[in-house]
C-alpha positions in Angstrom: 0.0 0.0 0.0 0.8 3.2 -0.5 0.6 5.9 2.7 -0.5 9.5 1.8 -1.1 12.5 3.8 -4.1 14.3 4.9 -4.6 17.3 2.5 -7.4 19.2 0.7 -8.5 19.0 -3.0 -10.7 20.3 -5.9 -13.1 17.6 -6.3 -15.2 16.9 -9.7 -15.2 18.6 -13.2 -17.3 21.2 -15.0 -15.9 20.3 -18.1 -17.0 16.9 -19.0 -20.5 15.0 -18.0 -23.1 16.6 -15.5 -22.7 14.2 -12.7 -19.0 15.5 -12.0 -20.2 18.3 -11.1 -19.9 21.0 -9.4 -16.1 21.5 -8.5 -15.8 21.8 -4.8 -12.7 22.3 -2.3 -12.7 18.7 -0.4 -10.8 17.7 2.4 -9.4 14.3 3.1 -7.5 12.8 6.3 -5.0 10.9 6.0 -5.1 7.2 4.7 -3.1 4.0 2.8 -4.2 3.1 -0.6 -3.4 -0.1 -3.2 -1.1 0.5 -5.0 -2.6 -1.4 -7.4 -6.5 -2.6 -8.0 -6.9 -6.8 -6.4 -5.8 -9.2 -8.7 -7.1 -12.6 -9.8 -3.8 -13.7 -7.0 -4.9 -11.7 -4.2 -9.0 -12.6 -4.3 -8.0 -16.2 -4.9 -5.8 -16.4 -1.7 -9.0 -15.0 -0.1 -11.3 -17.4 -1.1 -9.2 -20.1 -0.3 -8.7 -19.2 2.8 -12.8 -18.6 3.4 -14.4 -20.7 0.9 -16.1 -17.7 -0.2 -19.0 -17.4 -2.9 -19.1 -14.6 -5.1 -22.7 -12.8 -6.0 -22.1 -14.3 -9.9 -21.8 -18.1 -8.6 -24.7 -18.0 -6.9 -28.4 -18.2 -8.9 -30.4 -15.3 -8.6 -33.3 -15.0 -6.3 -36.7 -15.5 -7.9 -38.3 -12.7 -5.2 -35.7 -9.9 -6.9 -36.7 -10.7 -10.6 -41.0 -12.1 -10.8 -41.0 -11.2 -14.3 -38.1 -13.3 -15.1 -38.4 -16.6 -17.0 -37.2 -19.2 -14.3 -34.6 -21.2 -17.1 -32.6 -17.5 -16.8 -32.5 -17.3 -13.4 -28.9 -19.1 -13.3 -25.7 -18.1 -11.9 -24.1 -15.5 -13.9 -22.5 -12.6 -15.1 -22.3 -10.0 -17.7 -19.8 -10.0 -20.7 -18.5 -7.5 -23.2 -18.7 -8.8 -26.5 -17.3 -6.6 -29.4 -19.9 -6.2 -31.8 -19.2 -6.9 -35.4 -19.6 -2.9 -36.6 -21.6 -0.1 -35.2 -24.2 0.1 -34.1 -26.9 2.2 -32.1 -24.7 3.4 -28.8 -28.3 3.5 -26.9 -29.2 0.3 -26.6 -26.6 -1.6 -24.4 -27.8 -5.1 -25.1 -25.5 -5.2 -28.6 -22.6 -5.6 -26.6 -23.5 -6.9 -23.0 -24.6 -10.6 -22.8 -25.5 -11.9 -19.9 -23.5 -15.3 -20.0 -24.1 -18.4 -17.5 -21.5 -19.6 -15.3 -19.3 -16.2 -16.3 -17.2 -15.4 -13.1 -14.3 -14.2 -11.4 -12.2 -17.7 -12.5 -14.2 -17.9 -16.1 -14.2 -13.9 -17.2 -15.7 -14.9 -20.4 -17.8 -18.0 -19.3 -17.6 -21.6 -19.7 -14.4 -22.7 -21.5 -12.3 -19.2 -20.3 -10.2 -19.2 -17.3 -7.7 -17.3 -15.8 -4.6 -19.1 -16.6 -2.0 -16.5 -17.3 -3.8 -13.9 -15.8 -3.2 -14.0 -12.0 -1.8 -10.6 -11.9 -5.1 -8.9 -13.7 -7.3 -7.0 -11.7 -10.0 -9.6 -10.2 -13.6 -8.8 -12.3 -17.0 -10.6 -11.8 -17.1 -9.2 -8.3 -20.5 -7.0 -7.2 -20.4 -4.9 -4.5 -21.2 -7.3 -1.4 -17.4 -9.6 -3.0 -15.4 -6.0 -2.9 -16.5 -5.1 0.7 -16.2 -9.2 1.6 -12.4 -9.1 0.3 -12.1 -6.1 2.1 -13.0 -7.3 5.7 -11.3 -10.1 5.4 -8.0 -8.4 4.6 -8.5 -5.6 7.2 -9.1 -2.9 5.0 -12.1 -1.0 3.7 -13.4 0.4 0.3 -12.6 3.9 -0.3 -14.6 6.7 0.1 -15.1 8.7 -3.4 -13.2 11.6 -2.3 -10.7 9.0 -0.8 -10.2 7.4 -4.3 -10.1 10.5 -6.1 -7.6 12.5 -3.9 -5.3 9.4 -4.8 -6.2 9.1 -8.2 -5.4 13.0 -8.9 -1.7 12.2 -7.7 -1.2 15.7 -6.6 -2.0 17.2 -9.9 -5.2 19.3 -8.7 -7.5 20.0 -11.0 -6.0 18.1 -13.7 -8.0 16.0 -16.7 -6.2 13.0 -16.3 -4.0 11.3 -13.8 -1.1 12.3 -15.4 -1.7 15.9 -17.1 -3.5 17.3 -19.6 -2.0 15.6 -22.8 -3.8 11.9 -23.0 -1.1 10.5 -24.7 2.2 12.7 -24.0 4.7 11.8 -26.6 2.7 9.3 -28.0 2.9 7.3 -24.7 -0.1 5.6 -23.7 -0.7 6.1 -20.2 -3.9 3.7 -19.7 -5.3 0.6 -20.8 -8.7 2.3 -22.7 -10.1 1.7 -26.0 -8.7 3.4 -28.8 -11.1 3.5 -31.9 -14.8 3.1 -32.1 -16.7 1.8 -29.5 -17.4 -1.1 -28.9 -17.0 -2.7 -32.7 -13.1 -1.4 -33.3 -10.4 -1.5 -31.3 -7.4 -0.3 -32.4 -5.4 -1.8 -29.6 -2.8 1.1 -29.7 -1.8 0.5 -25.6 -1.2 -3.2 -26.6 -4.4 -4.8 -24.6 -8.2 -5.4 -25.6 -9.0 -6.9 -22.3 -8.1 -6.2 -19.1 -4.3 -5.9 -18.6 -1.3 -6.9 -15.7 -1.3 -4.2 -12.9 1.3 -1.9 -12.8 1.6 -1.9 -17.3 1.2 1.5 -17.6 3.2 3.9 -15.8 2.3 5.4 -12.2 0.7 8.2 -11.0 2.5 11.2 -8.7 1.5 9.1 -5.7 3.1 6.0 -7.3 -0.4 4.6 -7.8 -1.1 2.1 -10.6 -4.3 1.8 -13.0 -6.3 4.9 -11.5 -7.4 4.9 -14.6 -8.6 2.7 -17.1 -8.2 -1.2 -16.6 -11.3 -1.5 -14.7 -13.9 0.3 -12.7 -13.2 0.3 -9.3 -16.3 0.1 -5.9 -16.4 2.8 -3.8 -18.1 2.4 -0.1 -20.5 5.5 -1.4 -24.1 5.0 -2.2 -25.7 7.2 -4.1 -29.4 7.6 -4.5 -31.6 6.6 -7.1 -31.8 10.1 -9.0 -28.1 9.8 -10.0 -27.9 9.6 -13.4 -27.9 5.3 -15.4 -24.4 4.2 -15.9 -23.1 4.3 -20.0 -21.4 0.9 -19.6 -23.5 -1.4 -18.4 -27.2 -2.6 -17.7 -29.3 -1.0 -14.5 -31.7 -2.7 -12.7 -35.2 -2.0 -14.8 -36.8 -1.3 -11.4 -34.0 0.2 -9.3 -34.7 -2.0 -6.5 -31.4 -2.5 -5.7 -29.2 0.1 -4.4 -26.3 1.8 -6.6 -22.9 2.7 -5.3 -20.2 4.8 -7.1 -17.7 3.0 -9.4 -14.8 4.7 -10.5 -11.8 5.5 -12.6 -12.9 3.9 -16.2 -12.1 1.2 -17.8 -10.6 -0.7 -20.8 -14.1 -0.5 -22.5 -14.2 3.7 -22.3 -14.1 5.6 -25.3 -13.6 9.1 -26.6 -16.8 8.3 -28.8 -19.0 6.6 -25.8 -17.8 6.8 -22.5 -14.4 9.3 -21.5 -14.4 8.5 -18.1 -10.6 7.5 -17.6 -10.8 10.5 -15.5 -10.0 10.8 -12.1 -13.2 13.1 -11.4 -15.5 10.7 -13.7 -18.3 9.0 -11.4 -20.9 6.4 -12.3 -23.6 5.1 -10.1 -24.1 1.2 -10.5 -26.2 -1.2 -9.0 -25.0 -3.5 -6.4 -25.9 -6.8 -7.7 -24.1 -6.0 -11.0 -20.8 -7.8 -12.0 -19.2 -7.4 -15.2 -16.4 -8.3 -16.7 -14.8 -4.7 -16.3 -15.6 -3.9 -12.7 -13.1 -4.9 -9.9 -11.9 -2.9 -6.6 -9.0 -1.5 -4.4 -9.0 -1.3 -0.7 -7.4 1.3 1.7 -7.0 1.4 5.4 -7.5 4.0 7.6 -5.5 5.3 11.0 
């Protein structure tokens, strides 16, 4: 982990999407933050060591869904699939499928696993897994302005974690999608999918993937007037609760979702687990 001081920052953005804003001086004690998000290595040793089940292994509860057809009411999770050209950027459904048996240890479903892949951030995990991992390790989830203080590095005010430029020199700095979302990916920062922590160069904390990668849980709820997330599905009747996710991921795009920003916030629901929404910890004094 990585220990940083108390200070005070300006939090959000009136320069990009509505919910960023307004800008606002925010203070912040002091706290240690992951250095990088939990890998595949990390959640594993944890459910090992407490034969814990995650939210997408287990079947859904007929109660939360009466309208759905019982056959679809398996364990599950949602995957990206790159659609075959473009297509309406409204309708979410071209490029989310809902895929049985998808999990944390099969990220695109039956057949997939995570060989190789030990050292990319953990995905498949709702809400209840991130806080779970959390208590078992002695940590907590951040708080937004926790998350974001870190993610700014000490560059108040700036767009991205690293400056202004997105890719200075030509260096790419995150693991995002570079070309048209979601049908092409120009794969300029060498990844589709998720990527190894610590691949793209740190932030002025010495903090890696604060953005891009994957979204990240914060402990923050948010109520049900905050605006739907742009990358995946909400619950149609909003009956569960939503908590903040951020920092982006290797799904946003300059044409769909620029939110590989360290003020970008989305509010997501807490039974959803995707295959592009994992978590960091921190722990306080």
């Amino acid at each position: 982990m990585v220990e940083l001081p108390g200070g005070t920052f300006r939090m959000g953005s009136d320069r990009f999407y509505p919910e960023e804003r307004p800008v606002r001086e925010t203070r912040v004690d002091a706290f240690s933050i992951d250095r990088h998000p939990v890998t595949v290595e990390d959640f594993g040793r944890f459910v090992e060591a407490t034969g814990y089940v995650t939210w997408a292994e287990k079947a859904p509860n007929a109660a939360d869904f009466p309208d759905a057809d019982p056959a679809d009411l398996v364990a599950g999770s949602l995957v990206f699939r790159k659609t075959e050209g473009p297509v309406d950027l409204r309708d979410f459904r071209h490029w989310w499928n809902w895929t049985p048996d998808a999990d944390w240890r099969h990220p695109e479903g039956p057949g997939s696993d995570v060989t190789g892949r030990q050292l990319h951030p953990v995905t498949h995990v709702a809400y209840a897994d991130a806080a779970a991992y959390a208590e078992w390790a002695g940590k907590s989830l951040p708080t937004e302005a926790e998350w974001e203080y870190a993610a700014r590095g000490g560059l108040d005010s700036a767009t991205f974690t690293w400056g202004e430029e997105f890719a200075p020199e030509g260096r790419m700095m995150a693991n995002t999608w570079q070309g048209e979302f979601p049908w092409q990916n120009l794969g300029t920062d060498g990844f589709e999918g998720t990527s190894p922590v610590g691949r793209f160069p740190p932030n002025g904390f010495g903090l890696h993937d604060m953005a891009g990668n994957v979204w990240e849980w914060m402990v923050d709820a948010v109520d049900a007037s905050s605006p739907r997330p742009c990358c995946v599905p909400q619950s149609a009747d909003g009956r569960f609760p939503r908590h903040v996710i951020k920092g982006g991921s290797h799904l946003c795009a300059p044409n769909y979702c620029l939110r590989y920003r360290p003020a970008a916030r989305q509010a997501e629901a807490v039974d959803t687990s995707t295959s592009h929404i994992g978590f960091r910890c921190v722990v306080r004094p």
